[in-house]
Every structure is written in C-alpha cells, then in structure tokens.
Backbone bond lengths (Angstrom), bond angles and torsions (degrees), N, CA, C in turn:
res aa  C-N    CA-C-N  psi(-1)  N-CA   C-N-CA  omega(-1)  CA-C   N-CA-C  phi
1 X - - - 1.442 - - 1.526 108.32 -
2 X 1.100 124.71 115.13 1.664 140.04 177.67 1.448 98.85 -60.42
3 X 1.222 130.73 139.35 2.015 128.92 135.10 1.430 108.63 -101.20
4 X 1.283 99.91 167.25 1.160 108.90 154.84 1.351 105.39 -141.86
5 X 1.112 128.24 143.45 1.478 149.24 -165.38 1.510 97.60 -122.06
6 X 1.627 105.50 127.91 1.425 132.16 167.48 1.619 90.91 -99.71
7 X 1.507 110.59 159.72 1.420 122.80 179.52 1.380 79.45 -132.60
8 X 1.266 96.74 137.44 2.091 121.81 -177.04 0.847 105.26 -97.18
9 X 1.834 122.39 -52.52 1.509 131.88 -140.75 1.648 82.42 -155.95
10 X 1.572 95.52 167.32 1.891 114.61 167.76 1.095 116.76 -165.62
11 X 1.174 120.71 140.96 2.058 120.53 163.27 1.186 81.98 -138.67
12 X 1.579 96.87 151.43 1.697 121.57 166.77 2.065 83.92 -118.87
13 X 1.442 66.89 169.82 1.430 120.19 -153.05 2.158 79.21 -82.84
14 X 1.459 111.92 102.46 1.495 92.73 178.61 1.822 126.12 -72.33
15 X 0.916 126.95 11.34 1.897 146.85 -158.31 1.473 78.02 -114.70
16 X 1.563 131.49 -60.87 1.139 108.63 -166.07 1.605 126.13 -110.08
17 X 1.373 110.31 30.45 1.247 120.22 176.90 1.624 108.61 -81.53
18 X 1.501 121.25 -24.84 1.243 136.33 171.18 1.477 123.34 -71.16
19 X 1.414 95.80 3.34 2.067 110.56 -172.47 1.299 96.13 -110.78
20 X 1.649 110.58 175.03 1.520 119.92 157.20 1.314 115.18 -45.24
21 X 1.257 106.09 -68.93 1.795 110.93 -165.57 1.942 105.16 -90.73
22 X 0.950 124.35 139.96 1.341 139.69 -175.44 2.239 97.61 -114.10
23 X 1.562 84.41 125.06 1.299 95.13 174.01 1.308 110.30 -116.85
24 X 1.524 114.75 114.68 1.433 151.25 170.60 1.463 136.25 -63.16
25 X 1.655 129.02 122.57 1.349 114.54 168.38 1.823 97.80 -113.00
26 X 1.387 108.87 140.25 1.445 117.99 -159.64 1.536 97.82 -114.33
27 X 1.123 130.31 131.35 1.670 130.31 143.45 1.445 111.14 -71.33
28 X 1.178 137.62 124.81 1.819 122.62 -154.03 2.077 97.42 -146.04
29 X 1.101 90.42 114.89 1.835 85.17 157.51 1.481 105.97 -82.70
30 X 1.166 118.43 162.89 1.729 126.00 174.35 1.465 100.57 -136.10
31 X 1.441 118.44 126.31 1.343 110.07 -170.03 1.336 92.55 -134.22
32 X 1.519 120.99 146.63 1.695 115.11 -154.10 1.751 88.45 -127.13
33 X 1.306 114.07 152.46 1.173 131.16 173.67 1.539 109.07 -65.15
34 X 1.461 119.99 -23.53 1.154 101.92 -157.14 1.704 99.77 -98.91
35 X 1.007 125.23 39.08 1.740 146.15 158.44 1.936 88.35 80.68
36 X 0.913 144.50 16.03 1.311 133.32 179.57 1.574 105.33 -72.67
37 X 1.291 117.89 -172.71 1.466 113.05 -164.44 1.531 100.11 -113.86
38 X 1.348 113.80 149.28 1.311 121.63 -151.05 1.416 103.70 -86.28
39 X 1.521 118.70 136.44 1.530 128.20 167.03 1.306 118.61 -70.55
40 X 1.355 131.31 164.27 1.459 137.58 136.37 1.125 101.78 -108.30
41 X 1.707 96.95 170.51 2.377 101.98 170.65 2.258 63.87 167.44
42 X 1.555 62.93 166.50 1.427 110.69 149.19 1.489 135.91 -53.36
43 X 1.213 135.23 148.97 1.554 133.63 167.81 1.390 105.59 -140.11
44 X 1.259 135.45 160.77 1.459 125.44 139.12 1.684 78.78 -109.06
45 X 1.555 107.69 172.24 1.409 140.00 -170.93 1.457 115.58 -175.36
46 X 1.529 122.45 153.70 1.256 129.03 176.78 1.806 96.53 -108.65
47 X 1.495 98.63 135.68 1.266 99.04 172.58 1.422 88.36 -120.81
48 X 1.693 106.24 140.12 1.933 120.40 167.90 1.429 92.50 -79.39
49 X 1.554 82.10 162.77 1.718 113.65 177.05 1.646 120.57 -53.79
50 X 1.389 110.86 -14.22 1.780 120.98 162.51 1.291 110.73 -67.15
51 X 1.373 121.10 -32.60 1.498 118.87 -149.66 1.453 116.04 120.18
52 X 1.642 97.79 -49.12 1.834 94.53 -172.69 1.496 108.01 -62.27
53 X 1.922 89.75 169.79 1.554 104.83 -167.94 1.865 102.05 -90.90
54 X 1.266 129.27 155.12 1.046 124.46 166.95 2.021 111.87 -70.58
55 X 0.948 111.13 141.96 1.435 122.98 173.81 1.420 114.33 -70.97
56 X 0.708 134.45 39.66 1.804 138.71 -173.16 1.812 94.27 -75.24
57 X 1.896 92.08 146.31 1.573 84.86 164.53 1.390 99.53 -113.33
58 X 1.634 93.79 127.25 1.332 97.27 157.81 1.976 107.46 84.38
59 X 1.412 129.01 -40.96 1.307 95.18 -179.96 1.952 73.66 -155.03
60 X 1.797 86.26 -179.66 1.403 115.55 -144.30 2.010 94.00 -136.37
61 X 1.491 115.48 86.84 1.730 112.26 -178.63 1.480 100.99 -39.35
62 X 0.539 125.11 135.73 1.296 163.53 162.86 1.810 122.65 -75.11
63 X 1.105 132.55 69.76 1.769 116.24 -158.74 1.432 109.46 -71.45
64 X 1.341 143.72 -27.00 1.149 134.62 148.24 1.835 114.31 -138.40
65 X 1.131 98.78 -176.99 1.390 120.54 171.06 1.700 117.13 -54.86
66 X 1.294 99.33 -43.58 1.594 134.17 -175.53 1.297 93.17 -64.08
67 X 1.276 116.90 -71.45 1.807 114.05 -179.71 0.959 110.52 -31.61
68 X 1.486 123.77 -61.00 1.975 130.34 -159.79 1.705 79.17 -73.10
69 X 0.603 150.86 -60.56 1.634 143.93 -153.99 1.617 102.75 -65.22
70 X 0.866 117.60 -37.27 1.738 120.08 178.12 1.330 108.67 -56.93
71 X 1.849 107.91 -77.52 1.720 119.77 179.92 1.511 104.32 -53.75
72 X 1.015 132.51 -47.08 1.485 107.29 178.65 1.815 133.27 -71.58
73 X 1.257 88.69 -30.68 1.601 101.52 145.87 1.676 118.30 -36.59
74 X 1.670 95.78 -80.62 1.460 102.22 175.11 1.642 110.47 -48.43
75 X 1.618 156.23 -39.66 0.634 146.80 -133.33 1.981 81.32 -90.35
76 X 1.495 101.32 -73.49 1.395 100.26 -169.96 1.780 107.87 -45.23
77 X 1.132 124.05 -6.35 1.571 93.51 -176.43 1.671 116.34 -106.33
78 X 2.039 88.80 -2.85 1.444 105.05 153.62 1.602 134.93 -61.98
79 X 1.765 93.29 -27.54 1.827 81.17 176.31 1.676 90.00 140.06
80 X 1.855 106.02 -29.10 1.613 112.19 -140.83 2.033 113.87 -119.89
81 X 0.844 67.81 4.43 1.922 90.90 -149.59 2.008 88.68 -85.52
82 X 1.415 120.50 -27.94 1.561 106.66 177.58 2.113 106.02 -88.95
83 X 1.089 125.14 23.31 1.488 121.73 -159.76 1.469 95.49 -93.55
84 X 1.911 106.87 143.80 1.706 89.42 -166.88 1.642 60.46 -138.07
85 X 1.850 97.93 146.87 1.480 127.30 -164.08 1.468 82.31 -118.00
C-alpha cells in the first residue's frame, strides 16, 4: 500500500538547523492509495541540507528526549503543536 504524506505544518529543531541534516516535527496528513480516508498525526523526520526528507522506514533517531521536548514545544507556540489526528 503506497502513502503519500502532505506536510501541513513544520519546526526544525533550531541547534540543528545549523548542521547538514535538520531534525523536524511535522503536522502530516497521510493519504493512502487504497481510497481509505486520510489521517493526520505527527512525524519527527530528518530533512538534508537540499531540503529533501530522509527515507527512513517508519521512525526518525531521535538524539534525546530534550529534542522531542523542544519541537513540540515550538510546535504549540506555533499555533499547531495541540492538533489530535
């Protein structure tokens, strides 16, 4: 079964926006080929220094606890960070 994932919303990770790889919290629809009805949720993700997303299946390292506690921080004080999919 294919997705395709729309990205709604984004914060990077500000410590690592200054690196190669940029670590991401995503507001994300997931919309599936197989005609079912489309999700939202959450992601973390690494985006490279082009822009593109890293291909990971399924999950996104994480370097600490502290990180996920930052971007979601930042998300809610964006506007986006309380949305339940």
């Amino acid at each position: 079964m294919a997705t395709h994932v729309i990205v709604l919303n984004e914060v990077v990770h500000p410590d690592h926006a200054k690196v190669d790889w940029h670590l991401c919290l995503q507001w994300v629809r997931y919309q599936y080929d197989t005609g079912g009805e489309p999700e939202n949720g959450y992601r973390f993700i690494w985006r490279r220094e082009n822009g593109s997303l890293q291909a990971a299946r399924g999950q996104a390292r994480i370097p600490s606890l502290g990180d996920a506690e930052l971007l979601i921080r930042l998300a809610r004080e964006a506007g986006w960070g309380n949305q339940q999919g």
